[in-house]
C-alpha positions in Angstrom: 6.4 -147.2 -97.8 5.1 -149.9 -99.9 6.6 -153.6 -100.2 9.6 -154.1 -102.3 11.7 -157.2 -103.2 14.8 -154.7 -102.6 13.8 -154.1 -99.0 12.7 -157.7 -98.3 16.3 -159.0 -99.9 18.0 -156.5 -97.1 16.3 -158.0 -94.6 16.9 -160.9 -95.2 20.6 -160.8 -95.5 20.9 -159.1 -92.3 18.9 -161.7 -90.6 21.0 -164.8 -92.2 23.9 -162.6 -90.6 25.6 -162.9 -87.1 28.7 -160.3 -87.8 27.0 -157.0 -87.7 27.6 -155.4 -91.5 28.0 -151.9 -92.7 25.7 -150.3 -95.2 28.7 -151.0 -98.4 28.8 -155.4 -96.2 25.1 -155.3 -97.5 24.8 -154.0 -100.7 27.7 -156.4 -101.8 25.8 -159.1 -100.2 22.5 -157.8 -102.0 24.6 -157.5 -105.5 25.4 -160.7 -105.4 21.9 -161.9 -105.9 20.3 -158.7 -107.7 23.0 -157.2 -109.4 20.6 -153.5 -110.3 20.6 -152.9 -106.8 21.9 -149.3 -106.2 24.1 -148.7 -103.1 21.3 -145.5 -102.8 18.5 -148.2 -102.3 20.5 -150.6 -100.1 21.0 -147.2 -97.6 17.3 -146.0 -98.4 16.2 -149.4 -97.3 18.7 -149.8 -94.2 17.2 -146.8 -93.1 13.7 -148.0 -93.2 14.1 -151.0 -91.9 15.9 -149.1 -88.7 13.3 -146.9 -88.3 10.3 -149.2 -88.2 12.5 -150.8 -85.9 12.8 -154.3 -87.6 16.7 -154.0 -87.2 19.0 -152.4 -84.7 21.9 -150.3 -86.1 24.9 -149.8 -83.9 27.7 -146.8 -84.3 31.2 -148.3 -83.6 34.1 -145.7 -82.3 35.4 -144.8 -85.8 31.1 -143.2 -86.1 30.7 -146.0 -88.7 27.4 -147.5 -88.5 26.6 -151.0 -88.6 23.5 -153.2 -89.0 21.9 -156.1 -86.8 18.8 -158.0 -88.3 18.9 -160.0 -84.8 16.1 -158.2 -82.6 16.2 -161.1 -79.9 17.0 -159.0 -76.3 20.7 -159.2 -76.6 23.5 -156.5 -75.7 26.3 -155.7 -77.3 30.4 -155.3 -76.9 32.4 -152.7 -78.7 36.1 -152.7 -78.9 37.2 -149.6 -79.1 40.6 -150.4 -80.0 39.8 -153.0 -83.3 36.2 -152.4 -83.7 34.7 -155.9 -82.8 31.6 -155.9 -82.4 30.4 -158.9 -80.1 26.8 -159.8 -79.1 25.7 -160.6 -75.5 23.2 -162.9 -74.7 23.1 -162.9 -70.9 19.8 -162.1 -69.6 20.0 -158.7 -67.8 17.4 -156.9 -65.1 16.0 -153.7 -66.1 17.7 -151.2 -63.3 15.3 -150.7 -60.0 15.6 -147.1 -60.7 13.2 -147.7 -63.6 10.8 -149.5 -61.7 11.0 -147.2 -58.6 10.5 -143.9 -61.0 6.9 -146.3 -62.8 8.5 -145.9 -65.8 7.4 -148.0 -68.9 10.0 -149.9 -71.0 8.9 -150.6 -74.6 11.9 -151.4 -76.2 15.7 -151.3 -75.3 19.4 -151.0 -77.0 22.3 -151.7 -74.4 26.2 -151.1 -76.0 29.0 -151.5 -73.5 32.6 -150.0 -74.8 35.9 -151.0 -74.4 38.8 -153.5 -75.4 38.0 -157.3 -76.3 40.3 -160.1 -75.4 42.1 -160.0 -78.5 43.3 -156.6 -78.1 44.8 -156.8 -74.5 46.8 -159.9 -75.6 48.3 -158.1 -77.8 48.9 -154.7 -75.6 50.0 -157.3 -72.9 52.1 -158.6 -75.1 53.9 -155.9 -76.4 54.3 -154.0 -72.2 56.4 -156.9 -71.7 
């Protein structure tokens, strides 16, 4: 697929992002500085861009998909109950099992799932 200004635009709005957008985040992001931008482009593109691996996409609980231009080696937290999606920057160790099988990494996407802080306050909250 050849250049575009469309493309380089979505990239660029995901990468000036920390909070992990959908596909409809992005095109009103992209709107607001080329208004002609179709909603079918911004998804053509988001597509792309995942593909040729430039960004990550991550599928929360409710199967919605959302978009990180961040490809620093990073994990992610997903609350299952709210849908928060947090980034993790701790360093971890590929698992031994990998090394002991001579298996070669190339690239890697790591999503833990569960409930974030916010979320058992408020259950805790509400048992007592």
């Amino acid at each position: 697929m050849r250049y575009s200004c469309q493309r380089k635009l979505i990239e660029d709005i995901l990468k000036g992002r920390k909070d992990h957008p959908t596909a409809d985040a992005v095109y009103l992001s992209a709107r607001e500085i080329m208004p002609n931008i179709s909603l079918g482009t911004v998804y053509r593109n988001l597509k792309y861009l995942a593909d040729e691996r430039v960004i990550d996409t991550l599928e929360t609980v409710d199967k919605r998909i959302h978009y990180d231009g961040d490809r620093t080696r990073h994990a992610h937290f997903i609350c299952k109950k709210c849908g928060k999606i947090i980034d993790l920057f701790e360093p971890q160790e590929l698992p031994d099992e990998i090394k002991k099988l001579g298996l070669t990494v190339s690239e890697e996407k790591c999503v833990y799932y569960g409930e974030c802080a916010e979320c058992k306050d408020k259950a805790d909250k509400t048992s007592n």
